[in-house]
C-alpha positions in Angstrom: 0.0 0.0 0.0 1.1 3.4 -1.1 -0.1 6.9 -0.2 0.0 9.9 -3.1 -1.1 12.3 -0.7 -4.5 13.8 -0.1 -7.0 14.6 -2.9 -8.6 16.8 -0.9 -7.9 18.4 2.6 -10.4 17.3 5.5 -13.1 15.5 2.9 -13.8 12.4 1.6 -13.7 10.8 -1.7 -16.9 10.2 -3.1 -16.6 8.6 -6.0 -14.0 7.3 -8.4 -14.1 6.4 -12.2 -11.2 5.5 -14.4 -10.5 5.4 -18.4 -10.9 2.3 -20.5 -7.3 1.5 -20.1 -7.5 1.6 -16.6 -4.0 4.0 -16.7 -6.2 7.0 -15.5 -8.3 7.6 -12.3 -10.0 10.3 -11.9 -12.5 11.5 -9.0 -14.3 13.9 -6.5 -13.8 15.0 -2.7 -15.3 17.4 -0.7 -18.0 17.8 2.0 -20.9 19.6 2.6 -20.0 23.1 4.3 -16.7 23.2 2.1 -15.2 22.9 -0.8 -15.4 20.2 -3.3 -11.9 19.0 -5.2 -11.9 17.2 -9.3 -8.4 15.5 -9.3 -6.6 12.9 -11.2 -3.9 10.1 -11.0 -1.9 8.6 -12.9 1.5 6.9 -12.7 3.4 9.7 -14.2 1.9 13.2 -13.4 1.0 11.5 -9.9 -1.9 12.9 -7.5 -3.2 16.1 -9.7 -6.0 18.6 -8.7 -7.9 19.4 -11.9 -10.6 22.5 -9.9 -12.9 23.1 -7.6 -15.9 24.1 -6.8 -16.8 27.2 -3.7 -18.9 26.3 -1.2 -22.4 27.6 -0.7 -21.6 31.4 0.2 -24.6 33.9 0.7 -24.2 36.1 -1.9 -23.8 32.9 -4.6 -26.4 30.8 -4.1 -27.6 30.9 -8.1 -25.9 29.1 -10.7 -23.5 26.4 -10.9 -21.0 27.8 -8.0 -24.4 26.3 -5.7 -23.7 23.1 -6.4 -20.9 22.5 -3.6 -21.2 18.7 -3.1 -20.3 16.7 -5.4 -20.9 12.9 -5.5 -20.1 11.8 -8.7 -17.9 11.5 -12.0 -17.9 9.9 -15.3 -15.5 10.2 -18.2 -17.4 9.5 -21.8 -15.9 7.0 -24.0 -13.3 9.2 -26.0 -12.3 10.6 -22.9 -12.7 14.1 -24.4 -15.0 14.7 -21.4 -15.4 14.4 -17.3 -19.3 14.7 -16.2 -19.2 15.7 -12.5 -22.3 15.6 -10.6 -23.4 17.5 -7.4 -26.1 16.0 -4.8 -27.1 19.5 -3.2 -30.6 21.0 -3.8 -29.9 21.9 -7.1 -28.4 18.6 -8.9 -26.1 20.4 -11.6 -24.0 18.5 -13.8 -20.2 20.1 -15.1 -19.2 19.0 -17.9 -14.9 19.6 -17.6 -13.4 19.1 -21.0 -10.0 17.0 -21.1 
């Protein structure tokens, strides 16, 4: 067992996808009151952050900065594209391009 480092400080993973080749993993972190982290690993450019999202702050509650907690991630079959979705009350889906 090896540890990369953290993908995100003081949050869980919550959910991990990789390409077809299996050389790629890619997933989310965060929690609720904070801030959510997209990163990446691979054996060459290691434990990589790719964004994040801001938490829930009062004066952004509209848009796609609302969604804070994100739960899941998919990359489509060209790998041209990550789908992240949140699971806060309003559901938005990023789409990240690679």
């Amino acid at each position: 067992m090896y540890s990369y480092g953290n993908c995100a400080s003081m949050a869980p993973a919550r959910c991990l996808c990789t390409n077809a080749a299996k050389t790629k993993l890619y997933g989310v972190a965060g929690h609720e009151p904070g801030l959510s982290t997209i990163f990446r690993y691979d054996d060459y450019e290691g434990l990589k952050q790719l964004g994040s999202v801001n938490h829930n702050a009062p004066a952004l509650m509209d848009g796609p900065t609302a969604s804070n907690l994100l739960n899941s991630i998919v990359l489509n079959h060209d790998e041209k594209y990550l789908a992240v979705g949140g699971s806060d009350r309003i559901g938005a889906v990023h789409i990240i391009a690679q």
